[in-house]
N, C-alpha and C positions, 0 to 999 in steps of 0.2 A: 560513387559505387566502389565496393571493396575490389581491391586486386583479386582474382580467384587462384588461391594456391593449390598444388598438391599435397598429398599424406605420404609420409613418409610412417615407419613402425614406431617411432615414438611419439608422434602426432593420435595414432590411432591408440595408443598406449593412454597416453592422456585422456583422450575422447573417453577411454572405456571405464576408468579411472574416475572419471567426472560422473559418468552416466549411476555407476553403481554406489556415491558417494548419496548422487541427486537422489536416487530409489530408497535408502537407508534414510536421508533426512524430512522426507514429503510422503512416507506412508508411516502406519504403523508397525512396528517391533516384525523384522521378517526372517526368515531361515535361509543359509547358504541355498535349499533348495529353490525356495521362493522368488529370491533373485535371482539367478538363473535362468526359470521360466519367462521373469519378466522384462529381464535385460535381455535375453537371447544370444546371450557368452554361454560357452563351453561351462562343465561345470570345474575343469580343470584352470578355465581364465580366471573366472570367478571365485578360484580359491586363491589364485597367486596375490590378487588383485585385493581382494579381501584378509589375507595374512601384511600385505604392504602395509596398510591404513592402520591395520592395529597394531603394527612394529612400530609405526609411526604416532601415534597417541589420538588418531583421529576418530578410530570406531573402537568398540569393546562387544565384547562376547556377555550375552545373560542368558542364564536360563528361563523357561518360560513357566509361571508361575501358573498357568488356565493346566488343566484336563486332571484326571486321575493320576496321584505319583504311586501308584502302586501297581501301575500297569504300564508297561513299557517305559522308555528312557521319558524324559520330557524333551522338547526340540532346543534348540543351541542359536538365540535367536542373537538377530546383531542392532546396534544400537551407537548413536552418536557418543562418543567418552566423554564424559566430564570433565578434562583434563584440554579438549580439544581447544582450540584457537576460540575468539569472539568476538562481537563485532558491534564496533559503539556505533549507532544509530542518534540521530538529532533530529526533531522536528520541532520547524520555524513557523508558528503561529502568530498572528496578532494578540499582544499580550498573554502571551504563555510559550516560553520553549522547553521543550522536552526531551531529555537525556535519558538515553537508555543505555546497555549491554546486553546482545542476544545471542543465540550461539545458529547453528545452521539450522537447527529448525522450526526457527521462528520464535521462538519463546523468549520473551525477555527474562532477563535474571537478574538485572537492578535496573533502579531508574531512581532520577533526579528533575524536578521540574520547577522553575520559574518563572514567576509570574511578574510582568512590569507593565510601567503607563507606557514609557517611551522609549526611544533612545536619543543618548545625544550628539551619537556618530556611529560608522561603523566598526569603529576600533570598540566602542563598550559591547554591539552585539558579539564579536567575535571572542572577548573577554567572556564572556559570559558564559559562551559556548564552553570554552577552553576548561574553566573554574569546573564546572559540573563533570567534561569527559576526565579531569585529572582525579574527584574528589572519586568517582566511580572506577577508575583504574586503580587509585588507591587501596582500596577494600576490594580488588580483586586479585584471585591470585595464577588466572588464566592470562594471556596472551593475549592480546587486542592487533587480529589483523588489517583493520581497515575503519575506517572512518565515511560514514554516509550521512548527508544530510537530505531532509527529505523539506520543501520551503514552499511555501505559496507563491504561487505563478505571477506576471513567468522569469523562469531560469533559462540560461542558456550554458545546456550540459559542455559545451566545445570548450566555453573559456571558463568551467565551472564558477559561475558568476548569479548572485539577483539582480535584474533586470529591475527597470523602473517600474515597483510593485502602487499598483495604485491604492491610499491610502494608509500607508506603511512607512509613516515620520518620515519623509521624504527622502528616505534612502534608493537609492539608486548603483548599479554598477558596481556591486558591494562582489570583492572577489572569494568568496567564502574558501572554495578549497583550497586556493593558494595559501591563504593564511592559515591555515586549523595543519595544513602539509607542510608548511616552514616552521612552525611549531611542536610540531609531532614527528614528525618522519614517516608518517603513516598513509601510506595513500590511502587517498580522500575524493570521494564523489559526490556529486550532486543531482537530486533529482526531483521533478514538480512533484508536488504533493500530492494529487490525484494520479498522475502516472503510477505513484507506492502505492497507493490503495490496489488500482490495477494489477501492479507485481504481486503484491502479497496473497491476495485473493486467487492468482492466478497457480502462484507455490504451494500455500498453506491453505486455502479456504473456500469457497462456493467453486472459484472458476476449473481446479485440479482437472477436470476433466472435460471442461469445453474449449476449442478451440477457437472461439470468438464470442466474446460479449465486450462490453461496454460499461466501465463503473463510475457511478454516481456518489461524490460525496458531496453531505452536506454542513460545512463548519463555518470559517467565517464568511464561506460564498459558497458560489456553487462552483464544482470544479467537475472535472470528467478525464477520464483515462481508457482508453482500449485496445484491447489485447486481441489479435487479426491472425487467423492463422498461426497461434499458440505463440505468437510473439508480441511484447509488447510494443504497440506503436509509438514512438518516438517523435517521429519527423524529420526534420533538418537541424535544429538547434536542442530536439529535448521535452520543448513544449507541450502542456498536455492539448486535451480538444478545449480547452477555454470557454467553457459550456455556459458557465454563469452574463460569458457577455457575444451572446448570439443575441439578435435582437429579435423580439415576437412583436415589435410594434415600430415599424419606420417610422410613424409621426410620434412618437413616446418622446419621452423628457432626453435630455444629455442625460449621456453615464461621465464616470471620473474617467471611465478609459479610451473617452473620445467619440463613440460610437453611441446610436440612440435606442431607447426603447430595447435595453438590455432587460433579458430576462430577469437578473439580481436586483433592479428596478423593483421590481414588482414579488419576486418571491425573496422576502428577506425577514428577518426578525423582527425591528423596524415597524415593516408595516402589517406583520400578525400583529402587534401590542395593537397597532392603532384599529384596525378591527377589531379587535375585542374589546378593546373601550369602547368602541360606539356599539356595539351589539350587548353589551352586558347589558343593560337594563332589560335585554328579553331573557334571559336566561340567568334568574336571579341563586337558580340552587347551583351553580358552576364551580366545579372544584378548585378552577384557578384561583390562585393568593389574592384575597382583594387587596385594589390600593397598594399595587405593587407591577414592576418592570416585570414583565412575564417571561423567564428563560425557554431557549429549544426544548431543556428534560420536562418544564414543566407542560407545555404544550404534551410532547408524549405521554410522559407519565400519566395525563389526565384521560385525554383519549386513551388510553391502556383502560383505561375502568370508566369507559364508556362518557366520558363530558360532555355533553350536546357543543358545548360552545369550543372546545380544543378542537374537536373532529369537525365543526364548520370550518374555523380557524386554519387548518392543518388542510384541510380539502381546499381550501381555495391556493394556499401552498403546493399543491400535486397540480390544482392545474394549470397555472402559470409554467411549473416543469414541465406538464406533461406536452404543452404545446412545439417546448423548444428540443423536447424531447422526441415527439416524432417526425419532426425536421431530422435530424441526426441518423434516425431508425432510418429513413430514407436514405439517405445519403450511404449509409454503409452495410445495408443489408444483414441487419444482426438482430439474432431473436432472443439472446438471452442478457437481463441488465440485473445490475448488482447494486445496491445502494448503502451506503454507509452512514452514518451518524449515531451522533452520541444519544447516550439513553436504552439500556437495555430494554428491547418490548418484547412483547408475546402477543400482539394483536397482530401485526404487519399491516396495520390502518394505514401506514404510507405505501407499501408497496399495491397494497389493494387498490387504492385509490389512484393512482399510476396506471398500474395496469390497464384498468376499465376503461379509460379514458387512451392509452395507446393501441387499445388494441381495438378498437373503435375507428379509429384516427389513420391508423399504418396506412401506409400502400401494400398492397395487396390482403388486406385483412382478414379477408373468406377463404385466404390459402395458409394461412401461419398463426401462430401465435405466439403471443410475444410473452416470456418469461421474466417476472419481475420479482426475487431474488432479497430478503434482509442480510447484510455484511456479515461473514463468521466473525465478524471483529467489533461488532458495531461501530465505533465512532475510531476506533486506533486502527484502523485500515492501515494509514497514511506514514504509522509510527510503527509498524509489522514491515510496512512495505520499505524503511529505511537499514532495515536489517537486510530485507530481500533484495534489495538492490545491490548488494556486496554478494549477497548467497548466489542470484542469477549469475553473476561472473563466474565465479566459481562451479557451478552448474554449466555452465554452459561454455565452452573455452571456443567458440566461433565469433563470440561478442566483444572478447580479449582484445587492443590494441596494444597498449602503450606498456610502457617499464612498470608502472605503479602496479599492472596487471598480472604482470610475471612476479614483480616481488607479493604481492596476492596468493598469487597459484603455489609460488613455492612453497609457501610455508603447508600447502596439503599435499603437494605433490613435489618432491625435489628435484627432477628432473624435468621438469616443466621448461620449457623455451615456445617463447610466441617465431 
């Protein structure tokens, strides 16, 4: 448990500083007045506060381009600088990592990504890392505050470290931010991969104004993150909720992760292909590729325009989640879920299909209803939310600990001390 400090006037300086920073980069384009109402500062703090940041190269003044210019002034609206600091983001997939630069509010503004079979140690993943964040620092001509990597579970945020990832070239105990921080100078953080989806979603996207849901992504596995009382849950080491290996079947087969009758068992890629090879002969007009390894986009994609055989396919996928899905709903009393994956759709065939079946299912079901949510990011939740794991700190200076934190803060705030 945290020591509980007191605020002294530069403590709360900060706080307020952070606060009108956080409102400039997670709404849209707002006016000195706007902020004000919403921060509930003085409109006299709110200007000292707001003259800091843009002496400082952090926010910029624009005019507002909406209403009649022929009638009154137009309003004097504020906005993140381009000039301002950025923040390389990393996310560690199975065969694919992904290199970004994004600024506080979310938006990437380059990216770099490779793709590999393996690795032959952890010194090549880390090399790899390194090549992509220097070749993107190069063709930038901003500032790179911090370094976040976002990685398939589990991590353990204390000794910012991968843990023995199962299925993952037998890497193990791999110390990522120490190396990428001896390297760079940059503090460097790390966090599960579904936790960022969580963050992101919670800063930039569906969750902005709920104070508890539960997000679902789904990429190499199934992963899960939840956000309790407008905070992201953590835990003890960092760990997301490890959704993919709750078991729905005690007598089920072994998982890799030790445990039986894991959900990821049963809702995986894997064994949609092998369903739909034995069902295709009923459904001979089936948009899926014939005579071909059937990807996630294309399952969606098909169901997007209606496939008899993707939407059986995809449905028997929702309900293997939905099972280990309303275990969860129970356990944490939450009515709104967020789901992420790749493939832009316009049907919500996965959330609908979720839904009907959890809200069916819940405890207490005649009293609630459970809210089931497409990701504003589709599938890059995870690769939003490596960006927002540096932005949260910043946002948020109760979350602050260590040196890496302050040398963070300072660069927005100069008088910043933890």
């Amino acid at each position: 448990m945290a020591k509980p400090l007191g605020s002294n006037l530069v403590h709360v300086k900060n706080h307020n500083q952070a606060l009108v920073l956080r409102l400039i980069c997670t709404n849209p384009l707002m006016s000195r007045s706007q902020l004000a109402d919403c921060s509930g500062l003085t409109k006299m703090t709110l200007s000292n506060i707001v003259s800091e940041l843009i002496e400082k190269g952090i926010i910029t003044e624009t005019v507002s381009r909406s209403g009649n210019a022929t009638v009154g002034r137009r309003p004097i609206l504020l906005d993140l600088a381009e000039s301002s600091p950025c923040i390389c983001g990393m996310l560690i997939k199975r065969g694919l990592l992904q290199v970004v630069l994004g600024d506080l509010r979310g938006r990437i503004l380059d990216s770099a990504a490779i793709r590999y079979e393996a690795f032959r140690d952890s010194d090549e993943l880390i090399r790899m890392l390194l090549d992509a964040y220097r070749k993107l620092k190069d063709r930038s001509k901003r500032t790179v505050a911090a370094i976040s990597v976002a990685a398939l579970g589990p991590v353990d945020v204390s000794h910012g470290s991968l843990v023995k990832t199962p299925n993952f070239y037998g890497l193990s105990n791999v110390e990522v931010t120490k190396f990428l921080k001896k390297s760079t100078g940059l503090p460097t953080y790390i966090i599960n991969d579904a936790n960022a989806g969580a963050l992101a979603e919670k800063l930039y996207g569906r969750g902005k104004n709920l104070s508890n849901f539960v997000y679902l992504h789904f990429m190499n596995g199934i992963g899960a993150g939840a956000v309790l009382n407008d905070m992201l849950y953590e835990g003890d080491i960092g760990q997301s909720l490890e959704f993919g290996h709750t078991s729905i079947n005690f007598a089920g087969p072994k998982c890799s992760c030790g445990n039986t009758g894991c959900v990821e068992l049963y809702a995986n890629l894997k064994r949609m292909n092998e369903q739909a090879a034995a069902l295709a002969r009923l459904y001979p007009d089936s948009l899926l590729p014939k005579n071909a390894v059937h990807t996630w986009n294309d399952y969606v994609s098909c169901a997007d325009r209606s496939d008899a055989l993707a939407m059986v396919v995809l449905d028997r996928f929702c309900e293997y989640v939905s099972y280990a899905l309303t275990n969860l709903l129970n356990v944490l009393d939450v009515n709104h879920v967020i789901v992420g994956y790749d493939g832009g759709t316009s049907s919500s065939f996965i959330e609908k299909a979720i839904s009907s079946r959890i809200n069916r299912m819940v405890m207490f079901a005649d009293y609630r209803s459970i809210e089931v949510r497409h990701s504003a990011f589709d599938g890059n939740g995870p690769l939003v939310g490596s960006i927002a794991a540096v932005t949260n700190r910043i946002f948020n200076r109760s979350i602050c600990r260590g040196e890496g934190d302050e040398k963070l803060l300072q660069l927005f705030f100069p008088d910043f001390h933890l």
